[in-house]
N, C-alpha and C positions, 0 to 999 in steps of 0.2 A: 488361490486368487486367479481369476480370469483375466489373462491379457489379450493385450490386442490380436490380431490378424486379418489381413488384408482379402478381400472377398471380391475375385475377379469376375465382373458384372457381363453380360453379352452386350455387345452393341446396339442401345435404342432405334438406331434407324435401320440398322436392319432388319431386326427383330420385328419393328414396327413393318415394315416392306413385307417379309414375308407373311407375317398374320393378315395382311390386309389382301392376299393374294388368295389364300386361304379360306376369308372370309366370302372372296368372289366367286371361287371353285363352290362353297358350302351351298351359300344361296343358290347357285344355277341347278347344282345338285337339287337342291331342295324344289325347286321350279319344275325341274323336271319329273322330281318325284310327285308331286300334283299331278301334271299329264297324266301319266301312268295308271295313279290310282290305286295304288299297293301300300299299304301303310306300312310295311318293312321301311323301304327308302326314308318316306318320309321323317319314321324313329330316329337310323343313322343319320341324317343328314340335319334333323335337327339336336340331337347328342350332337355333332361337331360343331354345331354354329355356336352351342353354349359352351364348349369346350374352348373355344376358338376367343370367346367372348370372358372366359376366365382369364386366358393368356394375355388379353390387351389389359389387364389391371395389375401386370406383374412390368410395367413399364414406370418411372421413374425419374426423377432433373435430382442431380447434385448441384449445388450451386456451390461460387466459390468462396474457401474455409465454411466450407460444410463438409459434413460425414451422415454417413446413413446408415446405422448400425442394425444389422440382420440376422431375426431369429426366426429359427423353422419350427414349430411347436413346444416353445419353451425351451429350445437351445440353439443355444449361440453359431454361428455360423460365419459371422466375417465382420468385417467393417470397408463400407466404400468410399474412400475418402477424393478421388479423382473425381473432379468437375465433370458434367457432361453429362447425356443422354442415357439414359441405361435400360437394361431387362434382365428380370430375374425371375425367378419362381413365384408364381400368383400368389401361394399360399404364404411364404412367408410374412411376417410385420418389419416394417423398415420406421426406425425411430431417426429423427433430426435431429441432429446435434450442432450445436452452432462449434467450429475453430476459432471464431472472431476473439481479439483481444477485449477485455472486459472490463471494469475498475467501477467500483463504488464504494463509499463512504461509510464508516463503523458510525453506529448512533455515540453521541457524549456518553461516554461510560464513567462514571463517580466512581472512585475507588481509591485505598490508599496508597502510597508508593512508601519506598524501603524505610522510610522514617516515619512511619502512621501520622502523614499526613496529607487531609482526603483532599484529591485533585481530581479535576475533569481531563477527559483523554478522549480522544478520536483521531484516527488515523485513514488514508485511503490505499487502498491496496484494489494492484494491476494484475489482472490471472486470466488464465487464458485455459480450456481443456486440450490436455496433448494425449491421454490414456484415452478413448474412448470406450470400452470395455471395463474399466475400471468407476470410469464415473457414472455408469450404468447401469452396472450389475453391486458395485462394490459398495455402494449408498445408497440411500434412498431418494433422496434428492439432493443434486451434486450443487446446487445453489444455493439454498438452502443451507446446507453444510458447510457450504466456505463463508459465507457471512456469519456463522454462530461459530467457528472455529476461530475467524478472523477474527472475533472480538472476545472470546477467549483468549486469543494471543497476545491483545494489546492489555489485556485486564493485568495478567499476568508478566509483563513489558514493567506496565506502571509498577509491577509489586517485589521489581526487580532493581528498579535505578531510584533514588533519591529525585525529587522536585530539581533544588538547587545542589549544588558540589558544597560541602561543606569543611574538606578535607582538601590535601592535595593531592592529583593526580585521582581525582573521585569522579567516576563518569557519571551525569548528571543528564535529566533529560532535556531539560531545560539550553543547554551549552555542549553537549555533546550530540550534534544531531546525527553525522556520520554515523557513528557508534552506535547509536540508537535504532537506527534504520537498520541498518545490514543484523542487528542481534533479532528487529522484528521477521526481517526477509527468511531468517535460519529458522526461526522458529513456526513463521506458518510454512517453510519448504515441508517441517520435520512433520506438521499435523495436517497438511493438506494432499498430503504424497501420494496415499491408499487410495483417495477420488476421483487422481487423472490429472491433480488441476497443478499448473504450475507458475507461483507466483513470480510477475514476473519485475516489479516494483512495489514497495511499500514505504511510508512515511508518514512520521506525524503532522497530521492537519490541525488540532486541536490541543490545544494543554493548556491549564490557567486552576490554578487552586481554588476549590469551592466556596462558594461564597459565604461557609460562616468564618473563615478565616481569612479571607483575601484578605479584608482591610489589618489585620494584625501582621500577614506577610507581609503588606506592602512597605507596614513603617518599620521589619525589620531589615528588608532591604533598602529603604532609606538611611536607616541607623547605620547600616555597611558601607553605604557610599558615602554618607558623610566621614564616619571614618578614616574611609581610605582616602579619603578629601583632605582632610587636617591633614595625614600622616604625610601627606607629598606635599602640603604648604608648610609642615613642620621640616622636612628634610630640606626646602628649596629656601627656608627662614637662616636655618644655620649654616646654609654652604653662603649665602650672603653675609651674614655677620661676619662668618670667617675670611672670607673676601674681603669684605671691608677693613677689619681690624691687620690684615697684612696689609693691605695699601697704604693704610693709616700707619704701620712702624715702616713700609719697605720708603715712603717718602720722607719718613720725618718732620708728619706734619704737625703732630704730636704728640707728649710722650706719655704715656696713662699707669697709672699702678693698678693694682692687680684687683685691686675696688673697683678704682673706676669701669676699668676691662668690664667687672663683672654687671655693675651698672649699667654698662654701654649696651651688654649683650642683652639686658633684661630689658630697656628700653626698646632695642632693635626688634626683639620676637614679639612685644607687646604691641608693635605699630606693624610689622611684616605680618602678624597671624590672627589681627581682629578682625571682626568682622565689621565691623564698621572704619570708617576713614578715623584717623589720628586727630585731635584737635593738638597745636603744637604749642607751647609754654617757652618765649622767648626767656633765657638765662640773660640778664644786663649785668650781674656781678662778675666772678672771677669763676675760674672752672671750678673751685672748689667751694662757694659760697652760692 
């Protein structure tokens, strides 16, 4: 594996200053060698001015979070990460590379999740190159790579967590989002490592069950909330009753047998837990007619 190393550049302006001094000496030379009339000078003086004229194309701008990664005939030689002016050997290829921080969006990926059941998934994910060497030399193309990895990773996310929790203590993607995120962030650290690239935020932007099943989802999660509806109108029915039926013996306001009690309670849950309002049936007899 190829890593990095730092590639201490000559300074642009100076560099620049002397080739330009250079280039003044070449020409006069050159002028002079006209005068003359000797085609020897002539050769030399113009050999230096193209020599002279190779060296101003080994001059270079880092700009900043850029690097300029440098190879001398198919090998590696440095990387210059330091803003500024610079000069280097004409011959080599200097590649741009951007440091800037980066982030784009997985397309909707369809797939199933740990209950085979098929949902849409999409996520964005923050990466930035910090190997420069590595996403270089070590891929093919290092962007290219982290968006089909990147969506490898969520595919495999989806086929890792359940849609909804259906158990207790069941991470779900749906209601575990923490949990969800930091296992996507481990899992492209672990497939994006060899390219350079380091993720440096990831999260779902997308989730919602495919549309041949949405609408069967949705009325089983209606079905669950109605339930857990009733259960907490049923619990809040009989801590009433029971409220009531002490107030009713701690007053003595009257005194019921163990019918009526039951009576009492079957009336009370039948008007505490319809769903509609109670119409009410005045009694004009006696309580027990």
């Amino acid at each position: 594996m190829i890593r990095e190393r730092t590639l201490k550049a000559v300074n642009g302006y100076l560099a620049l200053v002397v080739l330009l001094v250079l280039l003044a000496v070449a020409v006069n030379g050159l002028v002079r060698g006209i005068g003359v009339g000797s085609p020897m000078p002539l050769v030399l003086w113009g050999f230096a001015l193209l020599l002279i004229f190779l060296c101003l194309l080994g001059v270079f701008v880092v700009n900043p979070n850029e690097a300029r990664v440098v190879t001398l005939f198919g090998k590696y030689t440095g990387t210059v990460k330091e803003a500024g002016f610079w000069w280097t050997n004409p011959f080599v290829t200097k590649q741009r590379i951007s440091l800037r921080v980066r982030n784009f969006e997985t397309t909707k990926l369809k797939v199933n999740d740990a209950h085979s059941n098929p949902i849409e998934i999409g996520a964005i994910v923050v990466w930035k190159v910090v190997e420069t060497a590595e996403a270089v030399f070590e891929v093919d193309d290092y962007e290219q790579y982290v968006r089909i990895q990147s969506e490898s990773a969520v595919r495999a996310l989806a086929q890792a967590y359940p849609y909804d929790a259906h158990a207790p203590n069941e991470i779900a993607l749906s209601t575990h989002t923490n949990e969800v995120s930091k296992a996507l962030l481990e899992a492209l650290h672990e497939r994006l490592a060899r390219a350079g690239v380091e993720v440096t935020e990831s999260r779902i932007s997308h989730l919602a069950y495919s549309a041949e099943i949405a609408s069967a989802m949705l009325q089983r999660q209606q079905a669950s909330a109605i339930v857990a509806a009733r259960q907490k109108i049923v619990e809040g029915a009989v801590g009433m009753v029971e409220n009531a039926l002490d107030l009713l013996s701690a007053k003595g306001v009257v005194q019921l047998d163990e019918e009526r009690k039951a009576a009492m309670v079957s009336n009370l849950l039948v008007v505490l837990c319809g769903e509609r309002a109670a119409q009410p049936i005045l009694n004009t007899g006696t309580l027990y007619q």
